[in-house]
C-alpha positions as CSV (number, residue, x, y, z in Angstrom):
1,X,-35.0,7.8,-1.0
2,X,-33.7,9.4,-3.9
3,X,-30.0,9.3,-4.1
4,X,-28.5,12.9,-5.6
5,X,-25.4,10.8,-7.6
6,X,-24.5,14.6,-9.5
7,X,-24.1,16.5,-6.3
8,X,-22.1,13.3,-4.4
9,X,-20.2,13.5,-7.2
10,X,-19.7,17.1,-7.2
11,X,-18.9,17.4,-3.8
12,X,-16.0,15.0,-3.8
13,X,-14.7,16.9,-6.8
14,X,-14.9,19.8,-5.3
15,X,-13.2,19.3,-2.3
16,X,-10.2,16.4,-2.6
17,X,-6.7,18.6,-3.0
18,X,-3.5,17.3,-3.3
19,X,-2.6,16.5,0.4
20,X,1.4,17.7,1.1
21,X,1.5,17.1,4.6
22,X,0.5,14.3,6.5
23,X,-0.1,13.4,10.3
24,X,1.5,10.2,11.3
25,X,-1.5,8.0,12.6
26,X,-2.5,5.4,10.1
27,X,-5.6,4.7,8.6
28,X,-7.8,1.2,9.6
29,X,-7.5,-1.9,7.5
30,X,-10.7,-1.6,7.1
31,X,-11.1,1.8,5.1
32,X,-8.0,1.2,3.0
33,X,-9.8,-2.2,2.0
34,X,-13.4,-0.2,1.4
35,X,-11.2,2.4,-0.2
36,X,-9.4,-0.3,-2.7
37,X,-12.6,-2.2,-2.8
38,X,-14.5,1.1,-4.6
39,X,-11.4,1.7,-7.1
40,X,-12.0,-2.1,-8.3
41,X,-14.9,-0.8,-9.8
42,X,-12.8,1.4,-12.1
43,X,-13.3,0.6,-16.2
44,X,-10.3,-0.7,-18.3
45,X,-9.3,-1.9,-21.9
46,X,-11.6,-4.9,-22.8
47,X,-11.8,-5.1,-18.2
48,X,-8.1,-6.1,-18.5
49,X,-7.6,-4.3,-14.9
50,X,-4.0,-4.3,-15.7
51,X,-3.2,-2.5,-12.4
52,X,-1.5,-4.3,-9.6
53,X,-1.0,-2.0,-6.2
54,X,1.8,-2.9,-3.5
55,X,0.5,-0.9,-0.4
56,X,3.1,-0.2,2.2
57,X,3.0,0.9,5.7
58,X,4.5,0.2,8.9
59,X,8.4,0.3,8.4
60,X,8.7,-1.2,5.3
61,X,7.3,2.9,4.5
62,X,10.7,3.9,6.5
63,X,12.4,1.8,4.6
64,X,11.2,3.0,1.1
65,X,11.6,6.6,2.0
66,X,14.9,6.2,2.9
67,X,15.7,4.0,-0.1
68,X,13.6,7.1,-2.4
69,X,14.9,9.6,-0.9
70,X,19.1,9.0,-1.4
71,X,18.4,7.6,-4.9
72,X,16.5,10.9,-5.9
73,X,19.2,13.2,-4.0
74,X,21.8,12.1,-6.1
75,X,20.2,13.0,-9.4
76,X,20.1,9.3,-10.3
77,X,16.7,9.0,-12.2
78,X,15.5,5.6,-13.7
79,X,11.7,5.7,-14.9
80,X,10.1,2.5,-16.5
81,X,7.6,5.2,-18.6
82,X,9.4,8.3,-19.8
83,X,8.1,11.6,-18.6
84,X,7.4,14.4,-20.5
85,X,10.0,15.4,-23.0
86,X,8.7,19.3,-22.9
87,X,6.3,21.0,-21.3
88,X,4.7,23.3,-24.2
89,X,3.0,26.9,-24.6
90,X,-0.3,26.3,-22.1
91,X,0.7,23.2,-20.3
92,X,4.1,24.6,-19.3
93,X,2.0,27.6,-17.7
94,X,-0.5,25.4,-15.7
95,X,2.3,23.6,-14.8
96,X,4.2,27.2,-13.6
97,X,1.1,27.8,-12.1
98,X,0.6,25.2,-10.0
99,X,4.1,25.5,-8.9
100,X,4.1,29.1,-8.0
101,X,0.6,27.8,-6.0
102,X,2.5,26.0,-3.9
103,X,5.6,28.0,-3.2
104,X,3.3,30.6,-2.5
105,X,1.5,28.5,0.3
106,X,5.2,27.5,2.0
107,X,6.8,31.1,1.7
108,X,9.1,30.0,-1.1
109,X,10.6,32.4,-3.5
110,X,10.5,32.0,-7.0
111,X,14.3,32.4,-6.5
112,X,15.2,30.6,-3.9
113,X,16.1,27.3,-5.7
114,X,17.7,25.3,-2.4
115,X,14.4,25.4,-0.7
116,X,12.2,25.1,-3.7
117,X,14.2,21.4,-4.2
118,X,14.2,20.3,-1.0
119,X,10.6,20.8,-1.1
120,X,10.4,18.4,-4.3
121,X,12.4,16.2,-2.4
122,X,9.8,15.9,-0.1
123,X,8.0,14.0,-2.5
124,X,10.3,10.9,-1.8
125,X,9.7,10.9,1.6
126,X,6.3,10.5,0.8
127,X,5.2,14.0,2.7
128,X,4.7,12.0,6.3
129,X,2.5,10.1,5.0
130,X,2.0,7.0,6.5
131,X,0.5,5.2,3.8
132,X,1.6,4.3,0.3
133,X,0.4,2.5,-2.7
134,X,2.8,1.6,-5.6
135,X,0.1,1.3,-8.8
136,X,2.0,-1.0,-12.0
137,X,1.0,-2.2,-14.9
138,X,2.2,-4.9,-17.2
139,X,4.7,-3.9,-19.6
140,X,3.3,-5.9,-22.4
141,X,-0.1,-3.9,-22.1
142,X,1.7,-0.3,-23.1
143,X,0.5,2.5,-23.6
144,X,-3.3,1.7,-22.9
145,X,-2.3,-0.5,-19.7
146,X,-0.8,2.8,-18.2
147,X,-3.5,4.5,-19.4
148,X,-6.0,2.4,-17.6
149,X,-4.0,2.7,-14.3
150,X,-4.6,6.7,-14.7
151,X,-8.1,5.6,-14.4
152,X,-8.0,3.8,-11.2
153,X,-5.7,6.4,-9.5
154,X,-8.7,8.4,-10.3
155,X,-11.5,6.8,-9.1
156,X,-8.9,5.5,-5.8
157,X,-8.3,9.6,-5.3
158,X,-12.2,9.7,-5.1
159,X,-12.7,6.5,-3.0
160,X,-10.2,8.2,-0.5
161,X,-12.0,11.4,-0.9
162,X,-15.3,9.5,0.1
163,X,-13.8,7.9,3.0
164,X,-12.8,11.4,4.7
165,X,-8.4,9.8,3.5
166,X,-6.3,12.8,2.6
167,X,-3.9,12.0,-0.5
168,X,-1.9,12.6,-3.1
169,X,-1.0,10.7,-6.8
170,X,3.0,10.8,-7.5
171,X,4.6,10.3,-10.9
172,X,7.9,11.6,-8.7
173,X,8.1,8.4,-7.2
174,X,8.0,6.6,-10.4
175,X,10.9,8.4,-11.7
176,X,13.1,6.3,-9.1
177,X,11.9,3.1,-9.9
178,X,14.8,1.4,-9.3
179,X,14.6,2.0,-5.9
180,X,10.9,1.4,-5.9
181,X,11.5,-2.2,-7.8
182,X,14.3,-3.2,-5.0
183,X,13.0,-2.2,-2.0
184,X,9.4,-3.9,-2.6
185,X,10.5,-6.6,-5.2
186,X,8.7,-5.5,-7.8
187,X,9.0,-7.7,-11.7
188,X,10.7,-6.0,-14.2
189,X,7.8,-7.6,-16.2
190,X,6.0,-4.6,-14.2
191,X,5.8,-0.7,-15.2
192,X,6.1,1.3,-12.2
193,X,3.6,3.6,-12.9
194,X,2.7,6.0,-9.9
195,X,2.3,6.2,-6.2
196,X,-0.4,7.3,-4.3
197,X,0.4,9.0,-0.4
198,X,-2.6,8.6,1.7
199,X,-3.3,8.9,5.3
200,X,-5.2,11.8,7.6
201,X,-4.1,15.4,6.3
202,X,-2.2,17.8,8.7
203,X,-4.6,20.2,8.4
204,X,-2.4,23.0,10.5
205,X,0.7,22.8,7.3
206,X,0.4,25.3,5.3
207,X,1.1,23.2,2.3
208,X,-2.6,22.0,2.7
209,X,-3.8,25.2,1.7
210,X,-2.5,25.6,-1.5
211,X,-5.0,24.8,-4.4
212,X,-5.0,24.7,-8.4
213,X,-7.3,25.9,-10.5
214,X,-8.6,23.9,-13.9
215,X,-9.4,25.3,-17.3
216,X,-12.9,25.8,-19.1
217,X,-14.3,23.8,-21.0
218,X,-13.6,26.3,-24.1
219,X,-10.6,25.9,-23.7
220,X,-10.5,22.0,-23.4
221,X,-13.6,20.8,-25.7
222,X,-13.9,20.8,-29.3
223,X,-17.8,20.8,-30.4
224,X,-18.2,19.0,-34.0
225,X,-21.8,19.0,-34.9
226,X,-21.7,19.9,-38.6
């Protein structure tokens, strides 16, 4: 039988969302291994596969969202890899726009500033999720290591995807990595890159139903043929 590769594809494409509210019951040891198992496969710079994951569950997750959580209330920030330093002319609307998606889902005002950062907030206590992987790179592999690592949160986001997993990539996380790096004893020869949030999806939160959309391709591809 003739596999349809496009349309499995596709469909997985189609249909993973960021997931911003979990349920509590976790996911087997056996699908999170299948899941990290299929994200192995991902390609790197010269098949360095400079990503090393720390997946945590159980209460060592308590004990990470609580350790998140009061570092990121009090404004102390501590990123190995510097965010954005502006967001400018269309990617500061997409990034509005995704936003306003999601305030729009919860009932949030565009004004009302206490709820809209408590609901960022939310991000350090991973969104009830009962699953989360820590992805790092080596610091000596720069630029192209983190690079690499965007790679396999991709194809891990698909794996998950595949395996019916609700979840959602992080940079927030990453901007308390001190937290991160002392909770779970993470090297300081190690860039904290991301986190990924995974478990079953509470499909009755309304957060679940927000949705972004994604530019054309004329507006993202340069031909040269000439």
């Amino acid at each position: 039988m003739t596999i349809d590769h496009r349309a499995s594809l596709s469909a997985l494409l189609d249909t993973r969302y960021s997931c911003r509210a979990f349920l509590s019951k976790p996911v087997p040891r056996e699908d999170i291994e299948s899941m990290l198992r299929m994200a192995q496969r991902t390609p790197s710079w010269c098949n360095s596969q400079p990503w090393e994951v720390v997946l945590v569950g159980g209460d060592a997750v308590d004990r990470l969202r609580t350790a998140l959580y009061e570092q990121a209330a009090s404004g102390r920030l501590d990123p190995d890899i510097a965010g954005p330093s502006e967001y400018r002319g269309v990617y500061a609307e997409r990034r509005r726009g995704a936003g306003y998606a999601l305030y729009n889902s919860l009932g949030i005002a565009r004004d009302d500033y206490a709820r809209r950062t408590e609901q960022m907030l939310e991000n350090y206590r991973f969104f009830g999720a009962p699953h989360v992987a820590i992805v790092t790179t080596d610091k000596a592999l720069g630029t192209y290591g983190a690079v690499d690592c965007g790679g396999y949160v991709a194809t891990l986001l698909l794996a998950a995807q595949a395996l019916g997993i609700a979840a959602v990539p992080q940079a927030a996380v990453a901007m308390a990595a001190g937290a991160v790096r002392r909770e779970l004893g993470i090297s300081t020869e190690r860039d904290i890159v991301c986190a990924i949030s995974f478990g079953y999806a509470d499909e009755s939160h309304p957060a679940n139903t927000c949705r972004t959309d994604r530019a054309s391709l004329d507006d993202t591809v340069r031909w040269v043929e000439e």
